[in-house]
Structure formats: structure tokens, C-alpha cells
C-alpha positions as CSV (number, residue, x, y, z in Angstrom):
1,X,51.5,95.6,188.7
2,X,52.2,92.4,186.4
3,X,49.9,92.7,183.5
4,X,49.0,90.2,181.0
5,X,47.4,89.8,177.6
6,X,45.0,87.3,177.5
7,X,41.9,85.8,176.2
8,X,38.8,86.4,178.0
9,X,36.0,83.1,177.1
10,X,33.1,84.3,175.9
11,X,29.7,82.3,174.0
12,X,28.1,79.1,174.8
13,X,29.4,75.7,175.4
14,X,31.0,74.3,172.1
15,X,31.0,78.0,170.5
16,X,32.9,80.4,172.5
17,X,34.6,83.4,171.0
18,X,37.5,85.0,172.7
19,X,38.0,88.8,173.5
20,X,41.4,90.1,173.9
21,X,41.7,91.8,177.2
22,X,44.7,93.2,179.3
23,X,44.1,92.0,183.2
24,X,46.5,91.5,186.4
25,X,47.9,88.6,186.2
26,X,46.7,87.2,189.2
27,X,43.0,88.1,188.6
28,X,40.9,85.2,186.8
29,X,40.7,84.1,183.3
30,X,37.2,85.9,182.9
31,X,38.0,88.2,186.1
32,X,38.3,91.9,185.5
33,X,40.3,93.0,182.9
34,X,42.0,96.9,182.2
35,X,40.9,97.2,179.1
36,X,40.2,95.2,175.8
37,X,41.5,95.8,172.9
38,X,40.5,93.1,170.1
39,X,38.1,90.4,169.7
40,X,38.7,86.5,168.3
41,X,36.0,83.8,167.1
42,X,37.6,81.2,165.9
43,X,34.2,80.1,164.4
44,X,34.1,82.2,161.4
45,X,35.9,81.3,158.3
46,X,38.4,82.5,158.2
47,X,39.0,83.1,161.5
48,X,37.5,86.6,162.8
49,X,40.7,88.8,164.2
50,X,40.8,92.0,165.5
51,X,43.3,93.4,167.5
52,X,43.7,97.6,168.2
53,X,46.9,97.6,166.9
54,X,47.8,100.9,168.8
55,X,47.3,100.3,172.0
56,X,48.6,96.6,171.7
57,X,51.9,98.2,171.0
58,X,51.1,100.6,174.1
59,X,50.8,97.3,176.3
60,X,53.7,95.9,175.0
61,X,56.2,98.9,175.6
62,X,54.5,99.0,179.0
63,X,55.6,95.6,179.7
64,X,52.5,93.6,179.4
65,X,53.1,89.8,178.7
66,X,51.1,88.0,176.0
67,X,50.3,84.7,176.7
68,X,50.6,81.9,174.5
69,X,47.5,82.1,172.2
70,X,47.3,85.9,171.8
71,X,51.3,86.2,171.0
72,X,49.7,83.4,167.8
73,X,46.9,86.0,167.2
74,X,49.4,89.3,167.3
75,X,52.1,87.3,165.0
76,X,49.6,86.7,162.6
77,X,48.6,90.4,162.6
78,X,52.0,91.7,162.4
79,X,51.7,93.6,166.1
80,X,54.6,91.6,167.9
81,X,57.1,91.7,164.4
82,X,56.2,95.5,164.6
83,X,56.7,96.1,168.2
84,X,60.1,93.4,168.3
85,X,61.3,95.3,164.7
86,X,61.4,92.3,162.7
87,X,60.6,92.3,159.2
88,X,57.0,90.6,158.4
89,X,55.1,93.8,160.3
90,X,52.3,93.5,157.7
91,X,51.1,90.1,159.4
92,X,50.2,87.3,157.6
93,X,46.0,88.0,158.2
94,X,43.9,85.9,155.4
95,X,40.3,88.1,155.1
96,X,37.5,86.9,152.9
97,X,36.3,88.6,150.0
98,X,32.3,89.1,149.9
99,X,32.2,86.3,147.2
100,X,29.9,85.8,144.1
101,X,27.1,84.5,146.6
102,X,26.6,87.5,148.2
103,X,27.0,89.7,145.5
104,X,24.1,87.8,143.9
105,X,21.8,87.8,147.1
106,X,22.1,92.0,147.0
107,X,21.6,92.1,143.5
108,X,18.3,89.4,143.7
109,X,17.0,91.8,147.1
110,X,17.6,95.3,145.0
111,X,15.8,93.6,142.0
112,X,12.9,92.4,144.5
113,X,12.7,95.8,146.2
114,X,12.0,97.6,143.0
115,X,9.3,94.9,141.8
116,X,7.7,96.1,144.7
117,X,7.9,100.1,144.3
118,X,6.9,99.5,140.4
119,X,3.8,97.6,141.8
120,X,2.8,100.2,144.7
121,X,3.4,102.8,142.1
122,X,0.9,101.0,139.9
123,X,-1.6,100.2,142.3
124,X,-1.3,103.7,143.4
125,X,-2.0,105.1,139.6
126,X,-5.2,102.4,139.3
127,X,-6.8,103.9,142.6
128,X,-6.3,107.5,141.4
129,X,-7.6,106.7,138.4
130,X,-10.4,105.0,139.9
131,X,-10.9,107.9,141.8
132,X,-11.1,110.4,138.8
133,X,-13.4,108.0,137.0
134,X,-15.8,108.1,139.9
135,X,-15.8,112.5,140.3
136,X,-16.5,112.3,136.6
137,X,-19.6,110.2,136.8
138,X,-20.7,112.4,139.7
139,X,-20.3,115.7,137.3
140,X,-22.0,114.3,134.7
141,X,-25.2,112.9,137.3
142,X,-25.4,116.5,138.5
143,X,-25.1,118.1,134.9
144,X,-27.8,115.7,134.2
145,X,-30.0,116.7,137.1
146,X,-29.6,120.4,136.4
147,X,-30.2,119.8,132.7
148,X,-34.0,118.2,133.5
């Protein structure tokens, strides 16, 4: 059986994301696939790639044929340099560092979240004192009865 590596189309019109998928050749370009093995959304900056480099490099020794845009994606990860024995095997994959922005918006969240447990605790301490303050005045109404 020919197998390929291709992308399989996924997401609506104008924002599709790709899954990496191994498939007959002759079967469709969404038909069934073997098995998937990474995913691909272009959307995301920077680009979103994940590809199971293990069992690409199964697929490959098998004989499985990438096609054009997934032999891009498994350059850039370093799968087709490692599985060819070229030198560059670590891939040239840019990630993105949670920046300064999200940092902040945990920080501001964590700072939120314990405004609010210092105020339940608070309101908690007022109604128990309330509480106390009440069975007090009802002892001393009853000493007061017993006393006349």
C-alpha cells in the first residue's frame, strides 16, 4: 500500500488548521487516514507545530511519502534532517515565550483572588461576631429574668 503524509483540512472557511495524518494515497484529502501524528494552525503566532517525532520517523523508514507542505513542516522540526542524517536535526522551530502580558494578567488574577478570600474571611468574622454578640444579649435577658 502507497502511503502518504499529508494534511488533513480542518476549521471554518478562512481559518482552517491542518492535522498531520498518514492515509493511502489514493483515499481523499479529508478521507480516512491510518493514523495522525501532529497537528498545524497556521493561525497562531508563531505558527502552532506539532509533529510525534517518533512515529514520523516510523512512517518514513516504512516508506511513507510526505507531500510538499508537511516535508516544510518536518524540515522545520528537524524530523526529515534526522531521518535523512543531515546535520540541522534540532529543526529550526521558533516557540513563543509567555511574555510580560501574561505574566501580568496571572499576577493581577492571583492578586484579585486573594482580595476576595480576605473579604469572605472578613465578612465571615463580622457574622460570627454578630452572632456571639446576639447569645450574649440573650444570657444576660435571661440572667435578668431569673434575677426579678
Amino acid at each position: 500500500m502507497a502511503t502518504k503524509i499529508r494534511l488533513k483540512r480542518l476549521g471554518k472557511k478562512f481559518y482552517a488548521y491542518y492535522r498531520i495524518v498518514i492515509s493511502d494515497s489514493r483515499n481523499k484529502r479529508n478521507g480516512k487516514s491510518i493514523e495522525e501524528i501532529g497537528v498545524y494552525d497556521p493561525n497562531k503566532q508563531p505558527s502552532l507545530i506539532q509533529i510525534d517525532s517518533e512515529r514520523a520517523q516510523y512512517w518514513l523508514g516504512v516508506g511513507a511519502q510526505p507531500s510538499e507542505p508537511v516535508l516544510k513542516l518536518l524540515k522545520i522540526t528537524g524530523d526529515w534532517q534526522k531521518f535523512k542524517g543531515l546535520e540541522g536535526a534540532e529543526g529550526t522551530l521558533k516557540t513563543s515565550e509567555a511574555g510580560p502580558d501574561a505574566q501580568a494578567r496571572v499576577e493581577a488574577v492571583e492578586a484579585e483572588a486573594q482580595k476576595l478570600k480576605a473579604a469572605k474571611s472578613e465578612a465571615a468574622a463580622k457574622a460570627q461576631a454578630a452572632i456571639e454578640a446576639a447569645a450574649n444579649e440573650a444570657e444576660e435577658a435571661n440572667t435578668e429574668e431569673k434575677a426579678e
